[in-house]
N, C-alpha and C positions, 0 to 999 in steps of 0.2 A: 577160226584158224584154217577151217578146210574152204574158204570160200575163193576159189581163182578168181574173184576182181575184189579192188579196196573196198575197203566196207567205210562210212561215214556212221558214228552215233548221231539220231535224229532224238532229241527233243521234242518235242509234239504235245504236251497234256489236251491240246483243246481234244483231240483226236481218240485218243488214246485214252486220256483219265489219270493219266500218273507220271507227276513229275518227274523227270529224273534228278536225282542228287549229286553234287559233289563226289561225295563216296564212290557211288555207283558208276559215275564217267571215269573218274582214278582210276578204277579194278581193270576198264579197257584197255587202259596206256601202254600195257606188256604185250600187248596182242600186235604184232607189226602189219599183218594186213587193216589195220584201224587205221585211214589216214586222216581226220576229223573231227568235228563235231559243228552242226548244224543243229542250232538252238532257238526255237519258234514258241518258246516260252512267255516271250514280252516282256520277264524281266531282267532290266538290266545289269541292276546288283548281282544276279544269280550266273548270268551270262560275264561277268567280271568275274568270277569265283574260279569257274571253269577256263577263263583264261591263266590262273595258276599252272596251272598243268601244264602251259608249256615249257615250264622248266623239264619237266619228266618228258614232253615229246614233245621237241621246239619243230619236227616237220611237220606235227598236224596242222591243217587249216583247223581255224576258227570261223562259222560263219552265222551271223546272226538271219534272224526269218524276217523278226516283222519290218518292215522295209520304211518305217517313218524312225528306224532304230540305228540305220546303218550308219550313219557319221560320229553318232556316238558311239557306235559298238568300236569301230575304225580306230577314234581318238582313244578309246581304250585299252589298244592296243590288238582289234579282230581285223581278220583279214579282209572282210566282207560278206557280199550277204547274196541271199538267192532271194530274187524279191518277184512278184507280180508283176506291179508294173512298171519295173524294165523290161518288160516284152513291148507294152505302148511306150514307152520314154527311154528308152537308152541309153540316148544321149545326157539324159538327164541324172540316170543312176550315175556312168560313168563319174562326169565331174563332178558331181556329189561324193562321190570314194575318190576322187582326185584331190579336191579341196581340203577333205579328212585327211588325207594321207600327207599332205603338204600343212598342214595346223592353220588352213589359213579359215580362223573361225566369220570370218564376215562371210566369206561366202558357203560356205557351211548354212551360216545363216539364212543367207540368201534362197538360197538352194531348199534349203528346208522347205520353205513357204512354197514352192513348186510341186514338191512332195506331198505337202500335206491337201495343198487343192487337187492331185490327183488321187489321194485317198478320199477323197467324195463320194468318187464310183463307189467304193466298195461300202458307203451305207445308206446306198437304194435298200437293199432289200431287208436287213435288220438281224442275218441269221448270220448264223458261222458257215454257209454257202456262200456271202452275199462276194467274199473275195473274186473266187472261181467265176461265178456268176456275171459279175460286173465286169470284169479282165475282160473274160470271153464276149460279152456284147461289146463291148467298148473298140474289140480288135476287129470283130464282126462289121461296126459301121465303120472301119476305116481300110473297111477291104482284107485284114489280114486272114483272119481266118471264119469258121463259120461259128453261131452262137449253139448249136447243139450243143448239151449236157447230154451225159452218162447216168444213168437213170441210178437213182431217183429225182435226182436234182433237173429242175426245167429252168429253162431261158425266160428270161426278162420278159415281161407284159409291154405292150404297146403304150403304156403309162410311163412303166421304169425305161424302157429302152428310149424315149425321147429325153426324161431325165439326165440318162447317161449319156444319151447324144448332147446334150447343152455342156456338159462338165467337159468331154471329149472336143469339141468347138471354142471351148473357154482353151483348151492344152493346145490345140493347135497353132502350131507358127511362132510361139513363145519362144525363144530361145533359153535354155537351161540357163 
């Protein structure tokens, strides 16, 4: 309550260790600087539960994490999602939350399949870094920014980083 800017509830277990509950996001609802909730749980049943709530605060955004979740989070009624990689693709989240939002499920479909070949990157490396990891090479070879990690996490191997180049060369030019 004493925070001068909105606060979002984050959901996080990978991170963190402890799911949060139903219950637990409810007791926020009273709180007006809460404008939120951001859910990186992965599940979707769980992440529909917490969409209850917005009878209690229809201004919170909803917004789901894992980014191969957002058109079903969307047709569930979420507002959308903060995902990886819409930093490389865009264009790609975009009409992917446009298609959800409009029920047009073929392209949903469509679209899907996009999504899920650019979640290849992120299992080069096999660990719960490989997200970070992968993004930041993948923006690295296409000029956007540099592949330094913030330690203790290191950049991609001369192995992984050609990998990720091939999937990154597979996304290019493809139209969403």
């Amino acid at each position: 309550d004493r925070s001068s800017l909105p606060v979002f509830v984050y959901n996080m277990p990978a991170c963190v260790g402890v799911k949060l509950s139903l219950d637990t996001v409810a007791k926020c609802t009273p709180h007006k600087n809460i404008i939120g909730l951001k859910d990186s749980g992965g599940d979707l049943a769980a992440f529909k539960q917490f969409l209850t709530l917005r009878e209690q605060r229809p201004d919170w955004s909803f917004l789901i994490g894992p980014e191969h979740l957002l058109a079903d989070a969307v047709l569930a009624g979420g507002d959308g999602g903060v995902h990886a990689g819409a930093n490389l693709c865009p264009e790609l989240f975009v009409h992917w939350l446009q298609a959800a939002r409009r029920g047009d499920l073929a392209e949903v479909a469509k679209l899907r399949e996009r999504v899920n070949q650019l979640g290849r990157i992120y299992e080069v490396g096999g660990d719960f870094l490989s997200v970070a990891r992968g993004i930041k090479c993948a923006l690295s070879i296409r000029g956007i920014c540099s592949d330094v990690m913030a330690e203790p996490a290191t950049a991609y191997d001369d192995e992984q980083r050609l990998l990720i180049n091939h999937f990154v060369e597979e996304l290019a030019g493809v139209e969403p």
